[in-house]
C-alpha beads as a LAMMPS data file, in Angstrom:
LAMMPS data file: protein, C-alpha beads

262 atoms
261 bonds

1 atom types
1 bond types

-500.0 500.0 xlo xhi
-500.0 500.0 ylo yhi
-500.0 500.0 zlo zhi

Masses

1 110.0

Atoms # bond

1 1 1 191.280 162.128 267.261
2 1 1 189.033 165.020 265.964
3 1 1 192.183 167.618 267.514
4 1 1 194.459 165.235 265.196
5 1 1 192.267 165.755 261.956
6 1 1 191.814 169.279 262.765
7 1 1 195.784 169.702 262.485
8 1 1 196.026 167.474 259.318
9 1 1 193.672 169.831 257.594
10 1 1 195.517 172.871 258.829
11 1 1 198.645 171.293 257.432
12 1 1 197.458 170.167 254.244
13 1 1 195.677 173.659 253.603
14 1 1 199.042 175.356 254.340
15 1 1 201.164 173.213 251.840
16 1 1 197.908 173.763 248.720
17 1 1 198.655 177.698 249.895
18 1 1 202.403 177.239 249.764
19 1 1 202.199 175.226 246.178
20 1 1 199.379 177.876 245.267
21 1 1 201.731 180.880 245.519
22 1 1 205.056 179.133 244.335
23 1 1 203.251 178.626 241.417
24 1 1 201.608 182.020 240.823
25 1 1 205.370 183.128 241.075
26 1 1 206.314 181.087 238.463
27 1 1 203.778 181.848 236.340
28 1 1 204.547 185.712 236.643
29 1 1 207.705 185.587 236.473
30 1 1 207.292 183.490 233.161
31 1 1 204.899 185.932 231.693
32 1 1 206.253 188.748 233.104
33 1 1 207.335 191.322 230.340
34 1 1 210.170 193.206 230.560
35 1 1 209.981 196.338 228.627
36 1 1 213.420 197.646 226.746
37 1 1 215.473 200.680 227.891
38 1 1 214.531 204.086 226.439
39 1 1 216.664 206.854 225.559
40 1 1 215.541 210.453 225.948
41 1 1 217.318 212.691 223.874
42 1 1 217.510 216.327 223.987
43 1 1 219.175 217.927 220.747
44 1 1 219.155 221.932 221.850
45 1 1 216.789 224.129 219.480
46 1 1 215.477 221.050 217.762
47 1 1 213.865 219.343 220.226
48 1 1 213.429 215.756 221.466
49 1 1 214.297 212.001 220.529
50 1 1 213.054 208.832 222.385
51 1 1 214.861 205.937 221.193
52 1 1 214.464 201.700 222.097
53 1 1 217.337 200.266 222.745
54 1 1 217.253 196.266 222.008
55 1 1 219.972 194.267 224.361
56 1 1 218.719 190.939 223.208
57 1 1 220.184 191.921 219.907
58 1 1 223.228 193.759 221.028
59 1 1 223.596 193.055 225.193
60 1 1 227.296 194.658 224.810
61 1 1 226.436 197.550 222.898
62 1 1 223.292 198.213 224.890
63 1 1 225.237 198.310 228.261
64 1 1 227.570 200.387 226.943
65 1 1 225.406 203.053 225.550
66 1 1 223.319 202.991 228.716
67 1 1 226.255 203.238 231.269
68 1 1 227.517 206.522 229.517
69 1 1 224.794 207.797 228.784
70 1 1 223.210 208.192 232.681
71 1 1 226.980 208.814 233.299
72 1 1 226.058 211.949 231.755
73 1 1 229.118 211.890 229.372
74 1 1 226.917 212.523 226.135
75 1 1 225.253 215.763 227.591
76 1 1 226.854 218.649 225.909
77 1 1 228.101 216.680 223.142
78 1 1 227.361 217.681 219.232
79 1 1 226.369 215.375 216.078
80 1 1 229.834 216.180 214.379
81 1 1 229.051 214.354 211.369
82 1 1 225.905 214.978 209.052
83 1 1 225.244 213.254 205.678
84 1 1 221.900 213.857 204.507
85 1 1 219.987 210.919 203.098
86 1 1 222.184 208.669 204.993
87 1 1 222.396 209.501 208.887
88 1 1 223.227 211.824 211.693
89 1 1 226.546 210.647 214.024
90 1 1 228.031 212.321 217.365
91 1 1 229.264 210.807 220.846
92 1 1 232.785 212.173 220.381
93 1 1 234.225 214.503 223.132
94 1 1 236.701 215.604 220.692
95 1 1 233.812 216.669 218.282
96 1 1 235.780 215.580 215.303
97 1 1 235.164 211.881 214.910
98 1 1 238.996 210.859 216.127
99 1 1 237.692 210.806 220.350
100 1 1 236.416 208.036 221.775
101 1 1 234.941 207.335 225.834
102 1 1 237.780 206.092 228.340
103 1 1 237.021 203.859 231.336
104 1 1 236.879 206.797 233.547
105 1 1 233.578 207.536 232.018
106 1 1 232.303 204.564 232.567
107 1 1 233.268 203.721 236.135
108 1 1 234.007 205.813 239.170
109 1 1 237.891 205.422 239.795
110 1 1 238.170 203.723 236.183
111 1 1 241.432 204.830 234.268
112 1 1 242.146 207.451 232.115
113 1 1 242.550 205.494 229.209
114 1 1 240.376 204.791 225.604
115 1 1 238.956 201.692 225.454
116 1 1 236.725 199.905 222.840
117 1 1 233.810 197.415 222.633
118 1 1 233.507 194.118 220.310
119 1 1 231.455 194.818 217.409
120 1 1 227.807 192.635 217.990
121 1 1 226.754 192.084 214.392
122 1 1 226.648 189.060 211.694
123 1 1 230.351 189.700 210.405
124 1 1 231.836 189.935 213.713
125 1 1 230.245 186.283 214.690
126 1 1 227.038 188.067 216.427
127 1 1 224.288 185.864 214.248
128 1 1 221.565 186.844 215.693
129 1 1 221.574 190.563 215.289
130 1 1 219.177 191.247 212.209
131 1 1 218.267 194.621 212.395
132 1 1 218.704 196.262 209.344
133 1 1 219.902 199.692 208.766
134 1 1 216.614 201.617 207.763
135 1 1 215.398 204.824 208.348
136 1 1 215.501 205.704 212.175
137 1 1 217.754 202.529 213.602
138 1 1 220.701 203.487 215.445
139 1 1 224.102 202.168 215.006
140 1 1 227.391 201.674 216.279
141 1 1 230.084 203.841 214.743
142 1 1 233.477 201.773 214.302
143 1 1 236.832 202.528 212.181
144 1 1 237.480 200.529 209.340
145 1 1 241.107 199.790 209.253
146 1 1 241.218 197.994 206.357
147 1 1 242.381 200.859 203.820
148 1 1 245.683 200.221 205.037
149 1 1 245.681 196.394 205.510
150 1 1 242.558 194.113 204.631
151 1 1 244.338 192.060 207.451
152 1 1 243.234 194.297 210.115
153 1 1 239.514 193.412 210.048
154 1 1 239.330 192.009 213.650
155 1 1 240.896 195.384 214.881
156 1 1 238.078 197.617 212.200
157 1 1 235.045 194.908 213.563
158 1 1 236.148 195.803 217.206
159 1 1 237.060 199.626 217.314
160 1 1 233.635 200.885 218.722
161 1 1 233.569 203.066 222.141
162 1 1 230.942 206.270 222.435
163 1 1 230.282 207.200 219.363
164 1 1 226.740 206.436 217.361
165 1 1 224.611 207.437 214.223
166 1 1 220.927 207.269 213.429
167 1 1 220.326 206.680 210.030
168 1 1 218.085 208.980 208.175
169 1 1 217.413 206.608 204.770
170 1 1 217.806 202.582 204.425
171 1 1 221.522 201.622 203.475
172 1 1 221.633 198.378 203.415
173 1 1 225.446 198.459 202.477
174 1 1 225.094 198.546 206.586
175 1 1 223.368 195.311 207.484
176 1 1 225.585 192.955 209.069
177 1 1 228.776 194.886 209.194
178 1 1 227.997 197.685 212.326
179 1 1 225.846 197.287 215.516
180 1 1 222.605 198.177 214.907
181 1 1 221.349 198.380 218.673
182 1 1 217.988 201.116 218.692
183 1 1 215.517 202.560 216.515
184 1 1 214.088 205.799 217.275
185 1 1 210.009 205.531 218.356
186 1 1 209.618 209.347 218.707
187 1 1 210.930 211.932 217.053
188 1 1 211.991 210.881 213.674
189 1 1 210.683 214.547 212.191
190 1 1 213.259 216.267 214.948
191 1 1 215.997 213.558 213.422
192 1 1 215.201 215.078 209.624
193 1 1 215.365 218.637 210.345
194 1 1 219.158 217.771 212.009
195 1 1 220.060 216.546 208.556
196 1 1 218.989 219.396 207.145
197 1 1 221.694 221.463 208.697
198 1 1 224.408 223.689 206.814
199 1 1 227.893 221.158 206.476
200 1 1 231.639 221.997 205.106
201 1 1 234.678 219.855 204.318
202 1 1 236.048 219.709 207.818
203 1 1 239.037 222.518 208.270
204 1 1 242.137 220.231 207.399
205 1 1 240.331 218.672 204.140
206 1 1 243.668 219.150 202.044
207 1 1 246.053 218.152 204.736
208 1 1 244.272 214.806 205.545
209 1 1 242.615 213.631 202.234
210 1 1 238.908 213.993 203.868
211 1 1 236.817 215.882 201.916
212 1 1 233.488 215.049 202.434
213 1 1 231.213 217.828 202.466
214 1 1 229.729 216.684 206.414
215 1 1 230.997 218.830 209.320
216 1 1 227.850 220.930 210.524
217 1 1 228.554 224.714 210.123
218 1 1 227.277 225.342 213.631
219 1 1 227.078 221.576 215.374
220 1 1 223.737 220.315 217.108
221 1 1 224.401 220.198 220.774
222 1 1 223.194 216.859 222.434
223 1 1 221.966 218.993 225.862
224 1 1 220.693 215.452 227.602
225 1 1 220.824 212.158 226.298
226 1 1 219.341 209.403 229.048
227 1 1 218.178 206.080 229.816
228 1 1 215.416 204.391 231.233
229 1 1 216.462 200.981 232.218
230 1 1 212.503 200.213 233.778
231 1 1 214.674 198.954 236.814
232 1 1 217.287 196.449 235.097
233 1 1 220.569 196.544 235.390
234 1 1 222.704 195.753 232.162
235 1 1 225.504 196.291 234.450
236 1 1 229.455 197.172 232.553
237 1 1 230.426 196.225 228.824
238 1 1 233.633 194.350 228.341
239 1 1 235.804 196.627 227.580
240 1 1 238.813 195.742 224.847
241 1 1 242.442 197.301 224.158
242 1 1 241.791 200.164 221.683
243 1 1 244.021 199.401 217.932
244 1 1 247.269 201.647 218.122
245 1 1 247.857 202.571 214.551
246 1 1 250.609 204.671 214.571
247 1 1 252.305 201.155 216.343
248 1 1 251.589 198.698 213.738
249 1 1 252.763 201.737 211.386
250 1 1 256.022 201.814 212.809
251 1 1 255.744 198.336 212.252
252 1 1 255.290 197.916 208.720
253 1 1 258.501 199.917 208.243
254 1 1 260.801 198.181 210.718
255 1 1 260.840 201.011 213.053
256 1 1 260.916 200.913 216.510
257 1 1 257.422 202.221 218.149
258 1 1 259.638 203.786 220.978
259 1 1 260.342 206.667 219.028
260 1 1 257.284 207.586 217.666
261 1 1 256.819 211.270 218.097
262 1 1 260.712 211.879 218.454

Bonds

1 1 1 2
2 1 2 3
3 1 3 4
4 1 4 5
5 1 5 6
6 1 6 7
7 1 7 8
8 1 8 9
9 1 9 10
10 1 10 11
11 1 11 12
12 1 12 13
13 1 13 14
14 1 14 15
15 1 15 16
16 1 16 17
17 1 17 18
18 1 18 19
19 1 19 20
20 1 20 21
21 1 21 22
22 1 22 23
23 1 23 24
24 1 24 25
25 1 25 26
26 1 26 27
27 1 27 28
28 1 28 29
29 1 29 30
30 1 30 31
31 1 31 32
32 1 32 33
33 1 33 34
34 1 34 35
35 1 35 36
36 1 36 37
37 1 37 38
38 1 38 39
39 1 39 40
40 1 40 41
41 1 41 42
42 1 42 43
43 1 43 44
44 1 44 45
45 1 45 46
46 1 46 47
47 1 47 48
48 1 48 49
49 1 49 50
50 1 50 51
51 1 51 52
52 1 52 53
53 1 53 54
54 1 54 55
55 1 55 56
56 1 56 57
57 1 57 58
58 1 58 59
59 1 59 60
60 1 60 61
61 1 61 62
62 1 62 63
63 1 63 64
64 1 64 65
65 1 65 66
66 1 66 67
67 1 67 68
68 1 68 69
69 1 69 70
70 1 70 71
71 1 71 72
72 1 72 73
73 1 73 74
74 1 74 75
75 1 75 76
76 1 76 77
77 1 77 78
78 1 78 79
79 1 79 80
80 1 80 81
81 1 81 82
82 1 82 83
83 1 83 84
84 1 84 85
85 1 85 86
86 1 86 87
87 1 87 88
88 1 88 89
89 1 89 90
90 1 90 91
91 1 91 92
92 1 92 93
93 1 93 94
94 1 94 95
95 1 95 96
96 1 96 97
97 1 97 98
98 1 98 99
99 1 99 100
100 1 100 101
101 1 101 102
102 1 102 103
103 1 103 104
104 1 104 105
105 1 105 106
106 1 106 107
107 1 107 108
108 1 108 109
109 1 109 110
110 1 110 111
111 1 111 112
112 1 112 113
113 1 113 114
114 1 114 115
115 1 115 116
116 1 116 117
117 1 117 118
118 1 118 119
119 1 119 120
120 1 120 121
121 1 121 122
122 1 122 123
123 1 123 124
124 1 124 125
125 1 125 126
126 1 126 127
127 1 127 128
128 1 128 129
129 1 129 130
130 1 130 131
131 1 131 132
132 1 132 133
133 1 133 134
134 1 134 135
135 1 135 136
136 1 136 137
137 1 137 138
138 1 138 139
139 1 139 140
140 1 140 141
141 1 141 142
142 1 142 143
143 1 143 144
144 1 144 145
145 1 145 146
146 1 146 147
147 1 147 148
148 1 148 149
149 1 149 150
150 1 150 151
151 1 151 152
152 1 152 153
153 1 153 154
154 1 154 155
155 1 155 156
156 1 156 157
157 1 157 158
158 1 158 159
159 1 159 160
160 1 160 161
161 1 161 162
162 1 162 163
163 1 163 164
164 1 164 165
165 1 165 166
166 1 166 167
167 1 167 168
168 1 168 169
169 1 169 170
170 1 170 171
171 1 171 172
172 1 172 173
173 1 173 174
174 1 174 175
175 1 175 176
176 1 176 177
177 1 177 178
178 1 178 179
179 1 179 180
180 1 180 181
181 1 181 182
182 1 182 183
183 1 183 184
184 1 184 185
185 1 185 186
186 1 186 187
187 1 187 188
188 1 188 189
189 1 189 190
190 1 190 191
191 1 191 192
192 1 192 193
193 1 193 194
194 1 194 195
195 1 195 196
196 1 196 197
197 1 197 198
198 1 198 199
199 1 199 200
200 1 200 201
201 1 201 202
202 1 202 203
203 1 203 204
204 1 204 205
205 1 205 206
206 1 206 207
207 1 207 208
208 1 208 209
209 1 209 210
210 1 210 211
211 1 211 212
212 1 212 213
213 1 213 214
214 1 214 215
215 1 215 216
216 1 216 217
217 1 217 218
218 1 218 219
219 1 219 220
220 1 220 221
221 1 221 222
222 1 222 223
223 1 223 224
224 1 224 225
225 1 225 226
226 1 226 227
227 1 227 228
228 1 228 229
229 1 229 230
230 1 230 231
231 1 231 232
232 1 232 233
233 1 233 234
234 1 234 235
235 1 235 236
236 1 236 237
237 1 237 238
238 1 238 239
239 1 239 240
240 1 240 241
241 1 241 242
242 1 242 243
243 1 243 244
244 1 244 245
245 1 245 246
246 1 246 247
247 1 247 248
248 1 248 249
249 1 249 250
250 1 250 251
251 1 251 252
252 1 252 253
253 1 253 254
254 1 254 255
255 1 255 256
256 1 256 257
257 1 257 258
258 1 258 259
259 1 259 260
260 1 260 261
261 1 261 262
């Protein structure tokens, strides 16, 4: 009888132990923070940027940003675009603000073809990205098609790949209408001495219409630009069919898209 108790004890100890630790898991798991990504960015003779990245706000974005850059496709890239007072913008292989990432960069064995993002912000149906465009946050940088058709706003909203701009002063002209996904936490002096660099009209200002005084003279160089995910994995964006614009040109006319370039 005593033998009997003895196990019944035993038992009942085991399941309070069992319950004990199930819930302690709970618990920690349910209080458990989990601390955002943070990009390290090395800008070469400037110095360094840390930047938190927020994928509650922009999950897309985020993973997007984070696959490329530990890729290492942003190393050796330049800020090709300066507008004092306003922001700082580079990501483009190209280094003229036309290129864009392909799925090869973002995936071993990917194709070798652009690709684009959906836009995460309050225009684009996103309603619960808020961040405003002040001094510091990081953006997004999109096309805006809409020059040439105010129909073509889905195609403007969703034309996002690599490229990105950290504003240098508030515009709230901004909020609501590009992905604001980061905010720099370290750094912001090193961010207001790139703005400070010597810009031009970009070379082919009279042939294309551009002249905006914002092409850097000699470009920042991006030497390292990467992530640290504190162990999570935001895993692949979904990727989207870039616009073709010279297509829907041809369009407009009648022509046939078959012959462009002939």
């Amino acid at each position: 009888m005593k033998t009997k108790n003895i196990i019944w004890i035993i038992a009942l100890i085991l399941v309070i132990v069992l319950i004990a630790g199930l819930g302690y898991g709970y618990y920690k798991k349910a209080t458990m923070e989990v601390k955002n990504p943070i990009a390290t960015m090395e800008v070469e003779n400037f110095g360094t940027v840390k930047i938190e990245l927020y994928p509650e706000l922009a999950p897309q974005t985020v993973a997007n940003f984070v696959t490329l850059a530990n890729r290492g496709f942003y190393d050796g890239l330049t800020f090709h675009r300066i507008v004092k007072d306003f922001m700082i913008q580079g990501g483009d292989k190209e280094g003229t603000g036309q290129g864009s990432a392909k799925i090869a960069d973002l995936k071993e064995g990917g194709e070798d073809k652009a690709y684009t993002i959906k836009g995460e912000f309050i225009a684009n149906g996103t309603q619960n990205n808020k961040l405003k465009f002040e001094e510091g946050v990081m953006g997004m940088a999109r096309s805006d098609y809409t020059a040439y058709s105010p129909n073509l706003t889905e195609e403007s909203y969703n034309s996002g790949s690599s490229q990105f701009f950290i504003m240098t002063k508030a515009n709230t002209s901004l909020n609501g209408y590009y992905t604001a996904f980061g905010k720099v936490i370290e750094g912001l002096d090193i961010v207001h001495k790139l703005e400070e660099v010597e810009v031009k009209a970009p070379e082919n200002s009279e042939e294309s219409g551009n002249t905006e005084v914002s092409t850097p003279v000699n470009p920042p160089k991006i030497t390292s630009l990467k992530v640290e995910t504190n162990g999570v994995d935001y895993g692949l964006p979904e990727t989207l069919e870039p616009f073709d614009y010279m297509t829907w040109m041809y369009k407009q006319y009648g022509l046939d898209p078959s012959t462009l370039g002939q």
